[in-house]
N, C-alpha and C positions, 0 to 999 in steps of 0.2 A: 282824449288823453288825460291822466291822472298828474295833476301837480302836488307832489308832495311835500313842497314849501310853501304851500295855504293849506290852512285849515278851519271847518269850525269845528268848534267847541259844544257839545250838543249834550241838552237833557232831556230824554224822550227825542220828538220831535221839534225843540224848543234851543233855535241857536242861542247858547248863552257866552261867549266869547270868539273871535274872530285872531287868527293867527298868524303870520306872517314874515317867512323862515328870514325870507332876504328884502326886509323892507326898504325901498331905495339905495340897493347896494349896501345895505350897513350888515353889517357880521353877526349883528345884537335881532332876536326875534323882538315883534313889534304888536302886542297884545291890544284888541281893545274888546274888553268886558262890557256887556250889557247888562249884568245884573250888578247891585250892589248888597254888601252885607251877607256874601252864601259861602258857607262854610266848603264848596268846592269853587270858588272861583277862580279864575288861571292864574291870576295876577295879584297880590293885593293893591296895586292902584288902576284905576279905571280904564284910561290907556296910558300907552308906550312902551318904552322899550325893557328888556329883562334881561339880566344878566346870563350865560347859556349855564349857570350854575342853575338859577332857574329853572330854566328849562327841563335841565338833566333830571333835577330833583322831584316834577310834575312825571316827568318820564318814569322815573324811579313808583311812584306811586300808578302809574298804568300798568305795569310789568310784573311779571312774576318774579321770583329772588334767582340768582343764578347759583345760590346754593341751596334750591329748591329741590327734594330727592329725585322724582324725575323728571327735572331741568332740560335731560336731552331727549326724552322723550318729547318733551313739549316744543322743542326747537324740531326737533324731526320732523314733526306733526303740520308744523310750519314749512317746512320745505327749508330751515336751516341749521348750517352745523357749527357755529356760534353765534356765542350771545350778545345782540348788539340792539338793546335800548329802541332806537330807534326803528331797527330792520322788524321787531319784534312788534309795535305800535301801528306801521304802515300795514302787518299782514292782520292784527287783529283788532281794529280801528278803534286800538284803546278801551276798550270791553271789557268789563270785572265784573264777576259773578256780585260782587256785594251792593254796587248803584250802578243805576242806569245813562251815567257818563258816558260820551263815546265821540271820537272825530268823525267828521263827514269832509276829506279830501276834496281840493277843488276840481272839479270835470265830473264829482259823484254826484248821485240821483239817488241814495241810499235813506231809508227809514228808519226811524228805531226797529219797527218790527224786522227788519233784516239784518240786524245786528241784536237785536234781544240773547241771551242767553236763558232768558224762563220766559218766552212764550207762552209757556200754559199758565202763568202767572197775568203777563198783559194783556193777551189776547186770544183767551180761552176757545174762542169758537172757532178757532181753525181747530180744535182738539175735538169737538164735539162729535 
């Protein structure tokens, strides 16, 4: 079963931060970064907790705009009929065509290459 209050934080196949919706009951996500100094890191402090302004605003940067021209097509596409930040993240595990950023949900077994979006980029010889 998929908990979608853990997560890592992943580049390539390289956990770079650990997430944690409901960390000992507290309402605040509970971050701890293993990189330091990377211009995508989740948190700017190494661990604890983050304001959900945070959060939202991380969210905000995995998502497409909802006044994007076909916003509902892309929600469609998704199997939904609005736009919610979160619901949108869960189905596309945070995945942007422009870096190789992406969550791996707790109970997943998931790789970069199964969430790549240029495959013939990373991993050309499945194309050969």
């Amino acid at each position: 079963m998929i908990d979608y209050t853990k997560f890592d934080v992943m580049w390539m196949d390289e956990m770079i931060a650990k997430v944690d919706l409901q960390h000992k009951g507290s309402k605040l996500p509970y971050v701890i970064n293993y990189i330091d100094c990377f211009n995508k890191q989740f948190s700017p402090n190494m661990e604890g907790h983050i304001t959900l302004e945070e959060f939202d605003r991380w969210l905000k940067w995995r998502t497409f705009p909802p006044t994007r021209v076909n916003a509902d097509e892309l929600l469609a596409s998704l199997g939904l009929t609005t736009f919610n930040r979160w619901e949108i993240v869960q189905k596309t595990h945070g995945v942007m065509a422009d870096d190789e950023i992406w969550l791996r949900f707790r109970g997943e077994v998931l790789k970069h290459r199964d969430v790549c979006l240029r495959k013939e980029l990373y991993y050309p010889e499945e194309f050969e």
